[in-house]
C-alpha positions, -999 to +999 in steps of 0.1 A: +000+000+000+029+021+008+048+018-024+014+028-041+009+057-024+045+067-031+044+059-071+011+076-069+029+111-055+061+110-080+034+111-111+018+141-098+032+174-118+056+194-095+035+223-092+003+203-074+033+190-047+043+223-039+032+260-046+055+289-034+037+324-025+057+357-034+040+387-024+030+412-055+053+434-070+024+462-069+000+453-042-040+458-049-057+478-026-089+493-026-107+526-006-137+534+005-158+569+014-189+582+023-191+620+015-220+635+024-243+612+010-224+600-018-205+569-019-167+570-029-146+535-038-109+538-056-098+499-070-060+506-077-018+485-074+005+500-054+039+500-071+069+513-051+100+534-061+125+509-055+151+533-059+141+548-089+134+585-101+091+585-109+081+621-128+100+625-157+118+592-160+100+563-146+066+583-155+074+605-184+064+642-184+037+648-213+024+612-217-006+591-208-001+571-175-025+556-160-020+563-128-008+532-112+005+501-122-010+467-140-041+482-144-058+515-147-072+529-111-107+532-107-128+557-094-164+547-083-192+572-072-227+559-067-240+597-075-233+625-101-206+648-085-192+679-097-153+683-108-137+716-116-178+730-123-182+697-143-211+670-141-196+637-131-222+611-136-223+580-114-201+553-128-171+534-131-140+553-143-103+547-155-083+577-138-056+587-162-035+614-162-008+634-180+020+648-157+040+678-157+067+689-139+040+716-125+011+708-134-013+674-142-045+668-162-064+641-149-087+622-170-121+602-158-126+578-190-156+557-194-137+524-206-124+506-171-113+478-192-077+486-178-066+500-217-032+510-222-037+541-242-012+563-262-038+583-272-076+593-260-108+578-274-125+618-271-157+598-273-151+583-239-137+609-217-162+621-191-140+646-176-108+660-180-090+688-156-060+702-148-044+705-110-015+718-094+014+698-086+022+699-048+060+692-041+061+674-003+093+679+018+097+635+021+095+606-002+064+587-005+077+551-013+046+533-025+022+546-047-007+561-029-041+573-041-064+590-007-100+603-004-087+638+015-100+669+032-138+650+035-165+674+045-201+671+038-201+687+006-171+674-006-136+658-009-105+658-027-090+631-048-051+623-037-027+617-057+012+611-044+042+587-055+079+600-047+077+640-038+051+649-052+012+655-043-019+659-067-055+664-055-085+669-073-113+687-053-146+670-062-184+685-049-211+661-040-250+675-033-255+668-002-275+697+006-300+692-023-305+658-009-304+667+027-330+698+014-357+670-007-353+652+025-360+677+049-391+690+031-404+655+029-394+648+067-414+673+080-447+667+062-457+647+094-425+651+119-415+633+151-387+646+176-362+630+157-370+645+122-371+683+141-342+676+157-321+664+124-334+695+107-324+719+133-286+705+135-284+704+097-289+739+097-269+750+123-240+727+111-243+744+075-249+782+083-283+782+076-312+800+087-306+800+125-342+812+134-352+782+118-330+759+133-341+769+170-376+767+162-367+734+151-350+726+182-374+736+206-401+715+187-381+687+191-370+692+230-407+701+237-413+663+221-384+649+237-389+635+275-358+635+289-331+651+261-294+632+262-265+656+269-255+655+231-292+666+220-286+697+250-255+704+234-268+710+200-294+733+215-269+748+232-251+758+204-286+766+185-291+793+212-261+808+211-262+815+176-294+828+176-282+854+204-303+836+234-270+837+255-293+825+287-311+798+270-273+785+257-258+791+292-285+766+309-289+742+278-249+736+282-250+736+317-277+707+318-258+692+291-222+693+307-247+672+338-255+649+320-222+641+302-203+638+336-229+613+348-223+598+320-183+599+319-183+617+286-147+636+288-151+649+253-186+662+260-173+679+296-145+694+281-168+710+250-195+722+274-169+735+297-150+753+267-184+773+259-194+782+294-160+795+296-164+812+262-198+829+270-189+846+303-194+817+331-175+798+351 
């Protein structure tokens, strides 16, 4: 039986006895962000310098790279967003680009079909713009592509390899979706839906009036309000000029966090009684 199973073994092919791993040359890797509302995913390798000069050797000044290695990277948003006062539509991109020593155009091209292109099919390119060229003061080994700067109305698209730094700002419609929903929210409200409202507007400079009307409909609907929904209203008040209504929102609020053990919350509420006169 032994010998069997041994004469069995020597016919198999070498590479079903043994299989050796190597890590990639250009790792995959893959992001993800929310921004706003709008959902942002980068597929993309991550080839390193291994010693060599990048712009203008490796990656030739004034030619098409795209932006990576064995493939093209991807750039996926599950809404239309706005590049450079341009319409992005929601898709699936190739993100090519053309670097200069000062400058880069960066191209969103319809085919992700990982192309290598010497030259653009005009019919597919979605969007093209051009961006700054940010020198950084250290060498970024291994190809890197970041979602930076998020804020609810938008991001920027990162860029760096060697010394060098390229974003692309990008715009998302948050508030046009936070607006529709809003409107549609308080067709037949609940604490919550007042409450949301009100902080929206507060957080983005918005009718302030508003916003504390808001507020108090929801704290009038609320039975006992947590220490983060006091601190909202808090800052509500204060905005709208109610410096005593802010004063003894905070107050009950900074109660409720240390019974709670919130240090963050403490320290906030502390930081604006200090701010507005009490100790």
């Amino acid at each position: 039986m032994k010998k069997t199973v041994i004469l069995l073994l020597l016919a198999l092919p070498l590479s079903l006895l043994a299989q050796i791993n190597t890590p990639a040359a250009s790792p995959y890797s893959e992001i993800e962000q929310v921004v706003g509302l709008t959902n942002i995913a980068v597929k993309y390798s991550r080839p390193g310098m291994k010693g060599r000069t990048i712009f203008g050797d490796l990656v030739p000044y004034g030619k098409i790279w795209r932006t990576g290695a064995n493939g093209t990277t991807k750039f996926i948003t599950d809404k239309s967003i706005t590049i450079d006062d341009k319409d992005l539509a929601a898709g699936t991109y190739s993100v090519y680009s053309i670097p200069e020593q000062d400058t880069w155009e960066v191209i969103f091209y319809t085919d992700d079909s990982n192309p290598l292109l010497t030259e653009f099919d005009e019919s597919k390119i979605a969007l093209r713009t051009h961006v700054d060229v940010q020198n950084m003061p250290m060498q970024i080994e291994t190809f890197t592509v970041s979602i930076d700067d998020v804020k609810p109305e938008g991001a920027t698209l990162g860029i760096l390899w060697s010394n060098v730094y390229v974003g692309v700002p990008f715009k998302v419609g948050t508030d046009k979706e936070v607006m529709e929903s809003i409107d549609k929210a308080l067709q037949g409200p609940g604490a919550d839906e007042y409450y949301n409202a009100a902080v929206y507007y507060l957080n983005s400079g918005k009718d302030i009036e508003k916003s504390r009307d808001w507020m108090e409909k929801a704290m009038s609907m609320t039975e006992n309000p947590g220490y983060w929904q006091l601190r909202q209203q808090s800052l509500i008040l204060a905005k709208a000029g109610d410096k005593k209504g802010a004063v003894k929102a905070a107050k009950a609020s900074l109660e409720g966090a240390e019974k709670a053990g919130n240090a963050d919350y403490v320290k906030m509420n502390k930081d604006s009684l200090k701010a507005w006169g009490e100790k």
